[in-house]
N, CA, C and O atoms as a Tripos MOL2 file, in Angstrom:
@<TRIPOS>MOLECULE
protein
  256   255    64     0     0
PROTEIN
NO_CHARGES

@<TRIPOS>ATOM
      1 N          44.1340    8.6890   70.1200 N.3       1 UNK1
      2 CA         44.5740    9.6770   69.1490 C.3       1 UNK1
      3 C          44.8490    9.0330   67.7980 C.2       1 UNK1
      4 O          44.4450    9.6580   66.8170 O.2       1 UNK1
      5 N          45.5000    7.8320   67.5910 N.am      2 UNK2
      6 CA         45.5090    6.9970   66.6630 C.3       2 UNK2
      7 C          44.3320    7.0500   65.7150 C.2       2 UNK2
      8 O          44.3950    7.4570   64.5550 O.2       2 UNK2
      9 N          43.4430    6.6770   66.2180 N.am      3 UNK3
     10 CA         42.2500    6.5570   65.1910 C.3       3 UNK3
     11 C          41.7120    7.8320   64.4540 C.2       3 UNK3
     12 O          41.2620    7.9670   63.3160 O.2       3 UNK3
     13 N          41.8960    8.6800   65.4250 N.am      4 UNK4
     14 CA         41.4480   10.2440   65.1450 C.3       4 UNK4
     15 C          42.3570   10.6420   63.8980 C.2       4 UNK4
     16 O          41.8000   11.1930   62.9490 O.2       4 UNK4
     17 N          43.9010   10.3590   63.8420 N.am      5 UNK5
     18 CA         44.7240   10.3860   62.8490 C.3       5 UNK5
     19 C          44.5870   10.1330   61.4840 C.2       5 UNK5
     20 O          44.6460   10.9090   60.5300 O.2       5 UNK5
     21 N          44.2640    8.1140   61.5690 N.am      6 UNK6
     22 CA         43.8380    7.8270   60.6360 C.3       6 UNK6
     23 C          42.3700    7.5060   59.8880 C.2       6 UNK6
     24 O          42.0290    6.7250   58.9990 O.2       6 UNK6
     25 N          41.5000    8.7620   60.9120 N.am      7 UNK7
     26 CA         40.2490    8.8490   60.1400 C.3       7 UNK7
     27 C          40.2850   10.6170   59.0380 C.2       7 UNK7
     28 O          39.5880   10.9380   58.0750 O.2       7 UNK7
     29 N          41.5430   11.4790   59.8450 N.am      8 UNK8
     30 CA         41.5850   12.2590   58.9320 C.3       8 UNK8
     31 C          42.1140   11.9810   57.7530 C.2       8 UNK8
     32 O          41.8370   12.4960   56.6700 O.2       8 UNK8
     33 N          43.1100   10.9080   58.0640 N.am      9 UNK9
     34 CA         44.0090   10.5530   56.9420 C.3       9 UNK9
     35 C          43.5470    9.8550   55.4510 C.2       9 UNK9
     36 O          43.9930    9.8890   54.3040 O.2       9 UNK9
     37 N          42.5680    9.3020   56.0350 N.am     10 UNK10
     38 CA         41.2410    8.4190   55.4060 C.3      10 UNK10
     39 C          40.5460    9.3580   54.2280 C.2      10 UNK10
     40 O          40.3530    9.0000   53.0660 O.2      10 UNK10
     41 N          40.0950   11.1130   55.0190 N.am     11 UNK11
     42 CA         39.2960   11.5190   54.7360 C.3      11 UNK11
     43 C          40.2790   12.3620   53.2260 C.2      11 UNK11
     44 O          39.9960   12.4220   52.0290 O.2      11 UNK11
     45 N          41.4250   12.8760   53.9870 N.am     12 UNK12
     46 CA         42.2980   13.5120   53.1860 C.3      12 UNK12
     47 C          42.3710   12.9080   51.6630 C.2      12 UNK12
     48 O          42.4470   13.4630   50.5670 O.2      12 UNK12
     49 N          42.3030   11.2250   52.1520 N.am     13 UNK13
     50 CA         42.6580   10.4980   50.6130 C.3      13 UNK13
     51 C          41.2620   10.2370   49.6830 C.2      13 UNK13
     52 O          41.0800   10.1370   48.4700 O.2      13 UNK13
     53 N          40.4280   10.1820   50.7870 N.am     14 UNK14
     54 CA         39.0960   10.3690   49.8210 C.3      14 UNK14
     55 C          38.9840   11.5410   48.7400 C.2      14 UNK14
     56 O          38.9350   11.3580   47.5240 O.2      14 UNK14
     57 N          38.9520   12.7740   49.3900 N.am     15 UNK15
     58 CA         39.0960   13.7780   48.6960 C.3      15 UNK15
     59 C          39.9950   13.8480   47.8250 C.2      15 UNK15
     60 O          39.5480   14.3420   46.7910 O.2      15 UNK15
     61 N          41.5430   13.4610   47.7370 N.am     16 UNK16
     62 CA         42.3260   13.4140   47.2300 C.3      16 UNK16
     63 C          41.7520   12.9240   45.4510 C.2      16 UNK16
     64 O          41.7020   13.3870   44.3120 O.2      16 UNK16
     65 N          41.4300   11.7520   46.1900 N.am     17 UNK17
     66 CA         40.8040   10.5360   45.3150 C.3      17 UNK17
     67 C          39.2560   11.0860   43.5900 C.2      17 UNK17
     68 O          39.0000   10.6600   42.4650 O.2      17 UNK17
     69 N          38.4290   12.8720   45.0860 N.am     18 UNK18
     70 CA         37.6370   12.9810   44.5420 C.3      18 UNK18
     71 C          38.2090   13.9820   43.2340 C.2      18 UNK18
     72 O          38.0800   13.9510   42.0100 O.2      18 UNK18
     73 N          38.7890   14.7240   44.0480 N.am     19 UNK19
     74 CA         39.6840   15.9530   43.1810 C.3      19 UNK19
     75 C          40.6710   15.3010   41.9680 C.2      19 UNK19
     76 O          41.0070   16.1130   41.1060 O.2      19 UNK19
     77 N          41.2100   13.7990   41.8030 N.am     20 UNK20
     78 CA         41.3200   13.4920   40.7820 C.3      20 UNK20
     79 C          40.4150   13.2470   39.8250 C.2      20 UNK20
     80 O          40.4950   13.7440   38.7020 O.2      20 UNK20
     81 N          39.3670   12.3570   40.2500 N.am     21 UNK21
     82 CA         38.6290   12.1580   39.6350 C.3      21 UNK21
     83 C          37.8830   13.2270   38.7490 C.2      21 UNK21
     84 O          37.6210   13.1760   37.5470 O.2      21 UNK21
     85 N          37.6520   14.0650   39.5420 N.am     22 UNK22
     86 CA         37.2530   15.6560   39.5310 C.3      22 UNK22
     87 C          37.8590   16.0200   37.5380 C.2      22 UNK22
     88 O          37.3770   16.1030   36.4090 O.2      22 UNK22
     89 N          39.1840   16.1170   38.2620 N.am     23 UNK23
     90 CA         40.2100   16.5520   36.9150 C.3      23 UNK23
     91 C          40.4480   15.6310   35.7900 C.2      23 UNK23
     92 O          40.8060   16.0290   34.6810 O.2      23 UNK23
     93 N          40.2130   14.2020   36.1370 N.am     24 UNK24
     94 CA         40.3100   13.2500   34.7390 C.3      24 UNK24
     95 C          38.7610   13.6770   33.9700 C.2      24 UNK24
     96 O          38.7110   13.8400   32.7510 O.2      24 UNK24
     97 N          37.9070   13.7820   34.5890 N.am     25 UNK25
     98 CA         36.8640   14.2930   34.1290 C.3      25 UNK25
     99 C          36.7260   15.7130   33.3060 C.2      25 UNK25
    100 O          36.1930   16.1020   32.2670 O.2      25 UNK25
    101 N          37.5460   16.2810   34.4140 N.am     26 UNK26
    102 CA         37.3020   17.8670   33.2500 C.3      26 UNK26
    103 C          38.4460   17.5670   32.1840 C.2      26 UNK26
    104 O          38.3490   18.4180   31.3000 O.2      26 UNK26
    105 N          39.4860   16.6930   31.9270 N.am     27 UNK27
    106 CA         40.3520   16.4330   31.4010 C.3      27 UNK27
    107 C          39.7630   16.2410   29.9200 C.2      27 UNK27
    108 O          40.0760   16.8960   28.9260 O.2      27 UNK27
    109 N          38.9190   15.2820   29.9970 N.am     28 UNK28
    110 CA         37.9300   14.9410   29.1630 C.3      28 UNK28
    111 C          37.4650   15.0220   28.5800 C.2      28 UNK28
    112 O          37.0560   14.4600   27.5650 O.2      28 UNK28
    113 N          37.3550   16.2330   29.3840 N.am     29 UNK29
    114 CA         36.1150   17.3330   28.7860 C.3      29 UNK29
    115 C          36.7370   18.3530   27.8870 C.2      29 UNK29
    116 O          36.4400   18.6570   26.7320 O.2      29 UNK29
    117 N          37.7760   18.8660   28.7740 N.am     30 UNK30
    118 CA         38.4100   19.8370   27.6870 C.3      30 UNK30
    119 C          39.3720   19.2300   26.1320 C.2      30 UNK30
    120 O          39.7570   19.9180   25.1870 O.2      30 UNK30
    121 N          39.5300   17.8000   26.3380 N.am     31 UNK31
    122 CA         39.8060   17.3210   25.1210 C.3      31 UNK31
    123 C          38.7730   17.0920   23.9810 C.2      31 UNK31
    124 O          39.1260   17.3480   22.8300 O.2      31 UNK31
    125 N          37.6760   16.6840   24.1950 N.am     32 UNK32
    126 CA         36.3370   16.9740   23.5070 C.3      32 UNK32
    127 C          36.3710   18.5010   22.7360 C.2      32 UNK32
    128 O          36.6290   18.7630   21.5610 O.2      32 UNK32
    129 N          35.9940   19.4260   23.9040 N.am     33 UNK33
    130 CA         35.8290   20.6260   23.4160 C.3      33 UNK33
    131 C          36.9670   21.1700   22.0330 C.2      33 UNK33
    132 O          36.5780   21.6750   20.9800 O.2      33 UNK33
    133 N          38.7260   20.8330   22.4970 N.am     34 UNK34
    134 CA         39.4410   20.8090   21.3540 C.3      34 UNK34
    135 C          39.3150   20.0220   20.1680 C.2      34 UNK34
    136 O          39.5970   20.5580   19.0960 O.2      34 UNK34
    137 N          38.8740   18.6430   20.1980 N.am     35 UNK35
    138 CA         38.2940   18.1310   19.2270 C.3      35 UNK35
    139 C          37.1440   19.4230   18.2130 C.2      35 UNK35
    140 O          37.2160   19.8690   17.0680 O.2      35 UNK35
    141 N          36.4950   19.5660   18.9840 N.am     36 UNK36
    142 CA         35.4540   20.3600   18.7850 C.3      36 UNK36
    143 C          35.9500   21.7370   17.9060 C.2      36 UNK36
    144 O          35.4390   21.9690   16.8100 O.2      36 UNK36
    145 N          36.8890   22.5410   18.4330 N.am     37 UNK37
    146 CA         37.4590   23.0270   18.3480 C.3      37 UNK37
    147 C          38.1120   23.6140   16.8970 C.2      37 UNK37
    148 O          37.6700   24.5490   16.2300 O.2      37 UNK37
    149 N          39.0050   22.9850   16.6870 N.am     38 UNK38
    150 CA         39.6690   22.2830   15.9540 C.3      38 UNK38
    151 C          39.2190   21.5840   14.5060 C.2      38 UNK38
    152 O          39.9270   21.4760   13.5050 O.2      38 UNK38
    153 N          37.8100   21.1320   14.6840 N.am     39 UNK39
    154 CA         37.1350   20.9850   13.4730 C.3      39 UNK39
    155 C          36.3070   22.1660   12.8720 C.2      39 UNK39
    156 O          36.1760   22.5720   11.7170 O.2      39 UNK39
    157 N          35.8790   22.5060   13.8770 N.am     40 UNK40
    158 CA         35.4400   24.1070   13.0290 C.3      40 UNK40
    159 C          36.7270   24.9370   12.6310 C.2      40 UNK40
    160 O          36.4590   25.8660   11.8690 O.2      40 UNK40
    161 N          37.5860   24.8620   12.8490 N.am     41 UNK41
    162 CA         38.9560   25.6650   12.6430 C.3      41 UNK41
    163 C          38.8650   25.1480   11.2590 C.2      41 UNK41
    164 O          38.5400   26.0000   10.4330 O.2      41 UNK41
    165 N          39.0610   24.0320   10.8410 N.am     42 UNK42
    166 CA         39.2070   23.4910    9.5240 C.3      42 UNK42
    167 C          38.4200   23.6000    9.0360 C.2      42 UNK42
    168 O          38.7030   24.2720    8.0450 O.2      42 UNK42
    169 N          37.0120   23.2560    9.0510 N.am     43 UNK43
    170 CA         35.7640   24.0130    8.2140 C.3      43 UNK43
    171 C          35.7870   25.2830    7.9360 C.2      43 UNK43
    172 O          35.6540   25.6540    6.7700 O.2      43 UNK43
    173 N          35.9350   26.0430    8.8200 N.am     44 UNK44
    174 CA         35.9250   27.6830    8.7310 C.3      44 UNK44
    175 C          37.4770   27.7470    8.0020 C.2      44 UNK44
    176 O          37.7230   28.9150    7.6980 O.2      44 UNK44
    177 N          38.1730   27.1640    7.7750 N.am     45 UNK45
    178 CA         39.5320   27.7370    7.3550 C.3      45 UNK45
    179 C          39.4720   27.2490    5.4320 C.2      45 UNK45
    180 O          39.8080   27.9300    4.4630 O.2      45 UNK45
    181 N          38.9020   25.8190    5.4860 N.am     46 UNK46
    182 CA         38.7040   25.5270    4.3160 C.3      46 UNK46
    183 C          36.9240   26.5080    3.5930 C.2      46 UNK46
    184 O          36.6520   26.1090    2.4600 O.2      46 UNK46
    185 N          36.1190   27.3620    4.0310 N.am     47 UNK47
    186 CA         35.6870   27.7210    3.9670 C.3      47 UNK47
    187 C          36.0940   28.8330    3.4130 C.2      47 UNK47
    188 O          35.4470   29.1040    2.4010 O.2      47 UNK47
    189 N          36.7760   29.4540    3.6340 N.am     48 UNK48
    190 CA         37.8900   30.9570    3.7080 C.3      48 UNK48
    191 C          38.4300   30.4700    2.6080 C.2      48 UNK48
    192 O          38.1580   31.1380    1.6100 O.2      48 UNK48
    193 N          39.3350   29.2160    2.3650 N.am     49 UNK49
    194 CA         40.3060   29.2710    1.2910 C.3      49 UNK49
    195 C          39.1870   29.3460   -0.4550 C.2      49 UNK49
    196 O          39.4100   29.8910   -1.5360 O.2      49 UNK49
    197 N          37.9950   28.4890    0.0740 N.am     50 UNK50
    198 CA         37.0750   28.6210   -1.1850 C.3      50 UNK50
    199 C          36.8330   29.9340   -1.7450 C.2      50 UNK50
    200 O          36.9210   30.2890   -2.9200 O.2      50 UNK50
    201 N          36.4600   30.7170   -0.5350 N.am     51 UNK51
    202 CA         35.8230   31.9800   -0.9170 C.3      51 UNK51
    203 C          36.8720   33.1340   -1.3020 C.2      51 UNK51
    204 O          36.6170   34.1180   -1.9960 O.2      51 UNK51
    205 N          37.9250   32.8620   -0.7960 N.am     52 UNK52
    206 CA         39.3240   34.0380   -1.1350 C.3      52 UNK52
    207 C          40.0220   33.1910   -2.1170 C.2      52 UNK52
    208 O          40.7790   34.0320   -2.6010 O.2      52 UNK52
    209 N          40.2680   32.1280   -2.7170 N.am     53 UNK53
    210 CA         40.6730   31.3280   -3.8050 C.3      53 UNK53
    211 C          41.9490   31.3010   -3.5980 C.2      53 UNK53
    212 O          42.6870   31.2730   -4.5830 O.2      53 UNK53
    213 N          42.5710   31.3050   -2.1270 N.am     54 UNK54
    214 CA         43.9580   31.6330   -1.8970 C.3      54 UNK54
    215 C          44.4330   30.1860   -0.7560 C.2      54 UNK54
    216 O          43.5830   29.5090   -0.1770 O.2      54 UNK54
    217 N          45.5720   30.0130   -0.6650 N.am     55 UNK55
    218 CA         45.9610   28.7380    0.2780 C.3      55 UNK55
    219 C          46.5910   29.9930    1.1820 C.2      55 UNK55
    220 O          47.4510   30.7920    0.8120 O.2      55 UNK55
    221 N          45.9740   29.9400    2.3600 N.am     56 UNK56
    222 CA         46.0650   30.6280    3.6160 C.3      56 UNK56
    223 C          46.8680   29.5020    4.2920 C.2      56 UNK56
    224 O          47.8340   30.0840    4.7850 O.2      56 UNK56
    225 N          46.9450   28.4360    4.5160 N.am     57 UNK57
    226 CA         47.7070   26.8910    5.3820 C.3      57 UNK57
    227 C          48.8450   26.8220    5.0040 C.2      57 UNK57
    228 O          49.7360   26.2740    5.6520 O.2      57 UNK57
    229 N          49.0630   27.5980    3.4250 N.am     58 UNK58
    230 CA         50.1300   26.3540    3.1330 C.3      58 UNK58
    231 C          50.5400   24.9810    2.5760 C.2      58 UNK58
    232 O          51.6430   24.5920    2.1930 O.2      58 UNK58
    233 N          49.0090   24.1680    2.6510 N.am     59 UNK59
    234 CA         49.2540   22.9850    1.8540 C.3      59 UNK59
    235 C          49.1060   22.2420    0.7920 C.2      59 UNK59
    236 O          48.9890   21.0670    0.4440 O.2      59 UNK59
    237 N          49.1720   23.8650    0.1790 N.am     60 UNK60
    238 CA         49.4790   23.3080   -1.8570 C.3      60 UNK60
    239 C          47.9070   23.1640   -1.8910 C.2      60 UNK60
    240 O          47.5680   22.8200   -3.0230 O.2      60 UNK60
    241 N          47.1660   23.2630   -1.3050 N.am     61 UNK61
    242 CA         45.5570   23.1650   -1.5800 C.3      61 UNK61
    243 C          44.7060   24.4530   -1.0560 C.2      61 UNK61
    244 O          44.8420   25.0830   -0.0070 O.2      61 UNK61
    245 N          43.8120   24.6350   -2.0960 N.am     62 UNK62
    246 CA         43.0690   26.0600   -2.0600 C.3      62 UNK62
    247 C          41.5730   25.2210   -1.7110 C.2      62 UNK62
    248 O          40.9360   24.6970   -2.6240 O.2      62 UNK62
    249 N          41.0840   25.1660   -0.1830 N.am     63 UNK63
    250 CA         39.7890   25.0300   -0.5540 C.3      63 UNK63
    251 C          40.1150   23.3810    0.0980 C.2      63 UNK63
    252 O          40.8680   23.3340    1.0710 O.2      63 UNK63
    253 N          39.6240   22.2530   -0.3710 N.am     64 UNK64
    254 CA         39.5100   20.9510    0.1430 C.3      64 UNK64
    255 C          40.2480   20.7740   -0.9240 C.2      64 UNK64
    256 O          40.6420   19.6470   -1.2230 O.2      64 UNK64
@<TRIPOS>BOND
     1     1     2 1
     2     2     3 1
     3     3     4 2
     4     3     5 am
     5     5     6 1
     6     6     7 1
     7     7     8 2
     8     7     9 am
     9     9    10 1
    10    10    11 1
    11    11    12 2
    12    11    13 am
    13    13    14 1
    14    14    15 1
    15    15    16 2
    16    15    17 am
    17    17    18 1
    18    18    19 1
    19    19    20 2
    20    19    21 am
    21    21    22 1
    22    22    23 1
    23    23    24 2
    24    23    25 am
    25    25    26 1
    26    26    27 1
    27    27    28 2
    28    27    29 am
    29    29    30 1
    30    30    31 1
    31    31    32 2
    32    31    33 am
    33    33    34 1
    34    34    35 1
    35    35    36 2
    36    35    37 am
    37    37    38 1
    38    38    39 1
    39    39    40 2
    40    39    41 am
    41    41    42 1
    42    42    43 1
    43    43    44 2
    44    43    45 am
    45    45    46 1
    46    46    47 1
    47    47    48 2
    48    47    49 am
    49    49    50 1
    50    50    51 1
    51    51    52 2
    52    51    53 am
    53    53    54 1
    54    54    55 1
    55    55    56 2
    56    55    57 am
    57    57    58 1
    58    58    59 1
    59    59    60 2
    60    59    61 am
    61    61    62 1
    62    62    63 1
    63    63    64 2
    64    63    65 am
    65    65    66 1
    66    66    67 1
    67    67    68 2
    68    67    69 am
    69    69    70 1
    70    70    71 1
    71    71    72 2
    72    71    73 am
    73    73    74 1
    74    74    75 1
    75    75    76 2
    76    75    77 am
    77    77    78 1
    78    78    79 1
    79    79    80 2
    80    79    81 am
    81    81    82 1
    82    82    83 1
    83    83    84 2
    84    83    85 am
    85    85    86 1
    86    86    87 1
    87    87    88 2
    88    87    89 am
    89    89    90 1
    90    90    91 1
    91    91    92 2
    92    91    93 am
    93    93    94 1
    94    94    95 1
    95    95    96 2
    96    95    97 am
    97    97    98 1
    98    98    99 1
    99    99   100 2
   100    99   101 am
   101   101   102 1
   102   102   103 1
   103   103   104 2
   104   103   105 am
   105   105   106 1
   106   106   107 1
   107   107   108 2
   108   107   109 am
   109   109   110 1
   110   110   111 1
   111   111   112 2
   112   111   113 am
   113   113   114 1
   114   114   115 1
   115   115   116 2
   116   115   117 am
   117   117   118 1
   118   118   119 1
   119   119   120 2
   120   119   121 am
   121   121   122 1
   122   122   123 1
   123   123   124 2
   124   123   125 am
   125   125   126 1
   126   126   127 1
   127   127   128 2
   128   127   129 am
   129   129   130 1
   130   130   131 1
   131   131   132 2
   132   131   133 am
   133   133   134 1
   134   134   135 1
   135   135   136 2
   136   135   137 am
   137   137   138 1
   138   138   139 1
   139   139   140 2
   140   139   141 am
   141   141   142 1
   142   142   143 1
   143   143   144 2
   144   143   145 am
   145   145   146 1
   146   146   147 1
   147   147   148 2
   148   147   149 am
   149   149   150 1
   150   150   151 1
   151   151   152 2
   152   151   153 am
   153   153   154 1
   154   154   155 1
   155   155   156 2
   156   155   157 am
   157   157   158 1
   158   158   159 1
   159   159   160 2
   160   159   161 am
   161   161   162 1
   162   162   163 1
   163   163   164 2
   164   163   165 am
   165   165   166 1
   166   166   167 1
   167   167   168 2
   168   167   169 am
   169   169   170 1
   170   170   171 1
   171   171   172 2
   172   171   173 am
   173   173   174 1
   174   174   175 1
   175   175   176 2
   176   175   177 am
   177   177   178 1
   178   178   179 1
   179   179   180 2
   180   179   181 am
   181   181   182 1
   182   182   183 1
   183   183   184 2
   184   183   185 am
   185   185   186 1
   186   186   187 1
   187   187   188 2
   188   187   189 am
   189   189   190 1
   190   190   191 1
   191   191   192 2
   192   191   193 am
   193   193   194 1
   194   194   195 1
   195   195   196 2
   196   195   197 am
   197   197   198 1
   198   198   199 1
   199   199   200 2
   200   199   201 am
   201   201   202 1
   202   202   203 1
   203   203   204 2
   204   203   205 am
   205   205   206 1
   206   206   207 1
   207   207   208 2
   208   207   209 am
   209   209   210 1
   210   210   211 1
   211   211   212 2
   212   211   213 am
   213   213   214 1
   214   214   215 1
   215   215   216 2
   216   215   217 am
   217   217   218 1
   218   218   219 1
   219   219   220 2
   220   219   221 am
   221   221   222 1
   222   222   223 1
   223   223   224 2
   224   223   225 am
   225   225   226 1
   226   226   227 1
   227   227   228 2
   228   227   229 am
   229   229   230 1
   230   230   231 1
   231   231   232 2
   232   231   233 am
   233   233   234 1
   234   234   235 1
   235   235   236 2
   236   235   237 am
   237   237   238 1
   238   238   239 1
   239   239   240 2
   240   239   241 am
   241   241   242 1
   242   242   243 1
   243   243   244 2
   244   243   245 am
   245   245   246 1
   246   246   247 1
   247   247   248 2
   248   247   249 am
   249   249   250 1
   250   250   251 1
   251   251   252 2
   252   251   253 am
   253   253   254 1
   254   254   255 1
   255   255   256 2
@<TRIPOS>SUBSTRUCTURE
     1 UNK1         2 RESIDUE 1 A UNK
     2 UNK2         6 RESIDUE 1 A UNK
     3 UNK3        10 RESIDUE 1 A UNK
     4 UNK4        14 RESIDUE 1 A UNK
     5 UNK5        18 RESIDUE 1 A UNK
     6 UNK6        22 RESIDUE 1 A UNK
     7 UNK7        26 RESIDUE 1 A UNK
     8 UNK8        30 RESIDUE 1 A UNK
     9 UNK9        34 RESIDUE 1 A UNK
    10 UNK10       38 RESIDUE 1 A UNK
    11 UNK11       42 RESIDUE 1 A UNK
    12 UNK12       46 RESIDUE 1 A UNK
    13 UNK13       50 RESIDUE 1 A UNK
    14 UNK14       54 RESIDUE 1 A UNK
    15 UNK15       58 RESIDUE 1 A UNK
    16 UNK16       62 RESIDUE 1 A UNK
    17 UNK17       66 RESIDUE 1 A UNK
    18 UNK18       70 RESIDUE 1 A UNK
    19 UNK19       74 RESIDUE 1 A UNK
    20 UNK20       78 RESIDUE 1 A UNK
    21 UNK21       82 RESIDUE 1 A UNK
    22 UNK22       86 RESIDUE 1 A UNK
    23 UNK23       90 RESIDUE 1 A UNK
    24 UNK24       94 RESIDUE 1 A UNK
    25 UNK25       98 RESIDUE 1 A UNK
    26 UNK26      102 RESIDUE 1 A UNK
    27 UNK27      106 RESIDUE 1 A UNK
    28 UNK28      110 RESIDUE 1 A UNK
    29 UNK29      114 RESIDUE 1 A UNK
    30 UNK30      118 RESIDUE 1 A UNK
    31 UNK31      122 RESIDUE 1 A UNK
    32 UNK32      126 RESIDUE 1 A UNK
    33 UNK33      130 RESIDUE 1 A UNK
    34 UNK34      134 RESIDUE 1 A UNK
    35 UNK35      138 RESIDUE 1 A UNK
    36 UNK36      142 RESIDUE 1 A UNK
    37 UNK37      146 RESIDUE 1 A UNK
    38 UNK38      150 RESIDUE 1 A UNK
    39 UNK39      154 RESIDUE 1 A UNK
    40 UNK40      158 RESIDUE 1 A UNK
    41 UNK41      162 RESIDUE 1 A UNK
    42 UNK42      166 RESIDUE 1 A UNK
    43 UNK43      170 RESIDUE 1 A UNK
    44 UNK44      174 RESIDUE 1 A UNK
    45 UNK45      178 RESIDUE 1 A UNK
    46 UNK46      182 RESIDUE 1 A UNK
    47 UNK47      186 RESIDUE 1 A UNK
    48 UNK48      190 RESIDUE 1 A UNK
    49 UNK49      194 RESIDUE 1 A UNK
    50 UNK50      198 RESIDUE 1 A UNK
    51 UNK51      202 RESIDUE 1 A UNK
    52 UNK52      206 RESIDUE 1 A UNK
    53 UNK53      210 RESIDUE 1 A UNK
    54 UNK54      214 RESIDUE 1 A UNK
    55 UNK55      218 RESIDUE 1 A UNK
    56 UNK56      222 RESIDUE 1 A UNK
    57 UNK57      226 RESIDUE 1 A UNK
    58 UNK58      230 RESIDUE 1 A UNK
    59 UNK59      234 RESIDUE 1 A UNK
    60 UNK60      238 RESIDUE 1 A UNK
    61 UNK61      242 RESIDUE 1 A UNK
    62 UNK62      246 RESIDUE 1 A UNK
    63 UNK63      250 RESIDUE 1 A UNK
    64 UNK64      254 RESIDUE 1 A UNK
């Protein structure tokens, strides 16, 4: 019975092991995408401030 134990136990941590891996990966990923994100926010926002000639942010700057 022993072995039977620690071959589930084995298997449990594999998976364990995969499902992290799993998530540092999508982790990754979804930090990219906010990168991503995040720069079009500022293009499109400094885009907006050009064309409306107005500081929508807040930071004393209209535009770049």
């Amino acid at each position: 019975m022993g072995i039977f134990w620690d071959l589930m136990q084995e298997s449990k941590i594999e998976k364990q092991q995969t499902q992290a891996d799993t998530l540092q990966e999508r982790v990754k990923l979804l930090e990219k995408e906010l990168s991503k994100t995040q720069e079009l926010l500022s293009k499109t926002l400094i885009a907006l401030e050009e064309h409306i000639g107005e500081d929508i942010d807040g930071d004393g700057v209209k535009g770049r």
